[in-house]
C-alpha positions as CSV (number, residue, x, y, z in Angstrom):
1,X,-113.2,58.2,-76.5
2,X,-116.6,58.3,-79.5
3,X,-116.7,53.9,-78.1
4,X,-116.7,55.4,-74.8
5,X,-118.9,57.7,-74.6
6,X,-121.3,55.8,-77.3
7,X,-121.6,52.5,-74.5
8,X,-122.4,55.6,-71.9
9,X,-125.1,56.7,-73.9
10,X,-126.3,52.8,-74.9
11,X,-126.4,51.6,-71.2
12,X,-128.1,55.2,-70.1
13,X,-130.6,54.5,-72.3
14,X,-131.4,51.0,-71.9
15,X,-131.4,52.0,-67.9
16,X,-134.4,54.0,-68.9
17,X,-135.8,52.0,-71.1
18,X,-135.6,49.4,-67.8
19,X,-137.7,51.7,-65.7
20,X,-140.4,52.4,-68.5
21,X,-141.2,49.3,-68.9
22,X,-144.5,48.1,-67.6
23,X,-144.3,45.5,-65.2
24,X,-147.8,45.1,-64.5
25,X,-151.4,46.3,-65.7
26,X,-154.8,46.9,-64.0
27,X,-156.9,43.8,-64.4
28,X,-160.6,45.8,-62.3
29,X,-161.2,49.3,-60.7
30,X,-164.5,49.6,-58.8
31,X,-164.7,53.7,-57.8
32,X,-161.9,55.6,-57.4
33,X,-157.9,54.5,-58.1
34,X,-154.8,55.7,-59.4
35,X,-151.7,54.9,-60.5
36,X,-149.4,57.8,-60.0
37,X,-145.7,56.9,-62.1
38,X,-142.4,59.9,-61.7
39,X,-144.9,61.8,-60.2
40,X,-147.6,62.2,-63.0
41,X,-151.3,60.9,-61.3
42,X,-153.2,58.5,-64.0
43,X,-157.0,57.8,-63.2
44,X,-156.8,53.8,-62.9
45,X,-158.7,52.3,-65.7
46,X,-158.2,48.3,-67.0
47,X,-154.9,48.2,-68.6
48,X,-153.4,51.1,-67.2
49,X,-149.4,50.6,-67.2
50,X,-147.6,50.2,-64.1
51,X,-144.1,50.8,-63.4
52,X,-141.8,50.1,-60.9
53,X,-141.6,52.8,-58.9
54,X,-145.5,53.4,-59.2
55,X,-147.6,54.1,-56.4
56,X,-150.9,53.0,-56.4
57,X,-153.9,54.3,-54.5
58,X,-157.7,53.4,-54.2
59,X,-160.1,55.5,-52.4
60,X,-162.8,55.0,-49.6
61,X,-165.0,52.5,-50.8
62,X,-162.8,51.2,-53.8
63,X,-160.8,48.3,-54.7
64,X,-158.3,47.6,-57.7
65,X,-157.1,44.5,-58.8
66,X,-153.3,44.4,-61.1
67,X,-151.7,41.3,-62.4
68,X,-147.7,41.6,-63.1
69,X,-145.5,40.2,-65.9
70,X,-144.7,37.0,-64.0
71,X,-148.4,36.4,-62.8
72,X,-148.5,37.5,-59.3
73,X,-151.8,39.3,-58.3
74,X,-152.3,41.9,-56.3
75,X,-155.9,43.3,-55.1
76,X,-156.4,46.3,-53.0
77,X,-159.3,47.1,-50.9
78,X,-160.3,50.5,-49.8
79,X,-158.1,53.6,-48.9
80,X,-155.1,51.9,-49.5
81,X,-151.6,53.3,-50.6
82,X,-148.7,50.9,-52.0
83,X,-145.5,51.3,-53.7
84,X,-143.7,48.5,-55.9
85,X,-140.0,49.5,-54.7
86,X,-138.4,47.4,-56.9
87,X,-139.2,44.4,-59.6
88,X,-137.0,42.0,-61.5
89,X,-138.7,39.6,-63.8
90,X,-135.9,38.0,-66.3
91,X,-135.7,33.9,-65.0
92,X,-133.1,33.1,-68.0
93,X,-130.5,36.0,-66.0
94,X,-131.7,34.7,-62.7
95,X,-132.7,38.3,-61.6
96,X,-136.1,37.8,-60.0
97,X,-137.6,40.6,-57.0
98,X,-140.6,41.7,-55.8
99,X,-140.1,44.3,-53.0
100,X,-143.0,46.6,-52.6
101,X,-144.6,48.9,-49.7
102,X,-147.5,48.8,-47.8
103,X,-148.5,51.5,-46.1
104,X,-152.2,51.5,-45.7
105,X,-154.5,49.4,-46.5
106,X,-155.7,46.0,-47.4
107,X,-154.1,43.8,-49.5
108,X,-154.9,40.0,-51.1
109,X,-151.6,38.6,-52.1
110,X,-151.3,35.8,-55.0
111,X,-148.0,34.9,-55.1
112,X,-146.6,34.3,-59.7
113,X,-143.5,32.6,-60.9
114,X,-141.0,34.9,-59.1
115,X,-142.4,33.3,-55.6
116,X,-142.4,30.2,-57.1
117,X,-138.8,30.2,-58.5
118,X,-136.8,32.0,-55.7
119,X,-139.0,32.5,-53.2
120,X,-136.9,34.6,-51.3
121,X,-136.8,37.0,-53.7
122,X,-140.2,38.3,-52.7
123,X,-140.7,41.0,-49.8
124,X,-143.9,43.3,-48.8
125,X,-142.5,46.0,-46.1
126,X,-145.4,47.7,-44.0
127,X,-144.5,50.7,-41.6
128,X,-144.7,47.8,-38.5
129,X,-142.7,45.2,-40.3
130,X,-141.5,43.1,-43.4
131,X,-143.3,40.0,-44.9
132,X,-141.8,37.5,-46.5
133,X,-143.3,35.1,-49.5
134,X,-142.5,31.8,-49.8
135,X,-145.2,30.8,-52.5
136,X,-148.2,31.2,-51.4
137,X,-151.4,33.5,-51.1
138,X,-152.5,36.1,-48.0
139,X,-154.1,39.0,-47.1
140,X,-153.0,41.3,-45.1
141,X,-153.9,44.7,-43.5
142,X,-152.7,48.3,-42.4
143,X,-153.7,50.4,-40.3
144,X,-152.7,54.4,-40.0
């Protein structure tokens, strides 16, 4: 029952170990951003953690720029809201994913080694649709 409860408590832990880890960091901020993680807001600054789960925001007449564990780059233009759903970076398991929301905004998309290795594995969602990334780079917009 102790061996029981004991791997419980081991994969509970390492499950939230998972979703601390950063999976990417602010690379520029011009004006206002944030990076708001389990619902705690964080001014965006250069190497401000992100996490998946993280929403990130920039203001009217901002941008933000992040770069993620497996090289992909984001960059946001003004007013725009998005949500990294859910990210997988270990190639030697074979788990790879980038799904992440869109739901206002503008963003430049550089697709990293997840695109590149499964390229399937890669999905922006906006409230009219889902785009997929098959290794490459594109910008794309929202509107409310």
């Amino acid at each position: 029952m102790f061996k029981l409860a004991f791997m419980c408590g081991l994969l509970l832990s390492s499950a939230g170990w998972a979703a601390e880890t950063p999976i990417a960091y602010v690379k520029n901020v011009m004006g206002e951003a944030s990076v708001t993680t389990a619902g705690k807001v964080v001014k965006a600054e250069v190497g401000t953690a992100v996490l998946q789960g993280s929403i990130l925001k920039t203001a009217a007449k901002s941008s933000m720029g992040l770069t993620f564990k497996d090289e992909t780059v984001m960059s946001f233009g003004p007013d725009t809201e998005l949500t990294v759903d859910e990210y997988l970076y270990a190639p030697a398991q074979g788990k790879l994913k980038i799904v992440s929301m869109l739901a206002k905004g503008t963003m430049n998309y550089v697709s990293g080694i997840i695109a590149k290795l499964q390229p399937d594995a890669v999905a922006i969602r906006t409230p009219a649709g889902m785009i997929g990334v098959r290794g490459t780079q594109f910008l794309v917009k929202v509107e409310e």
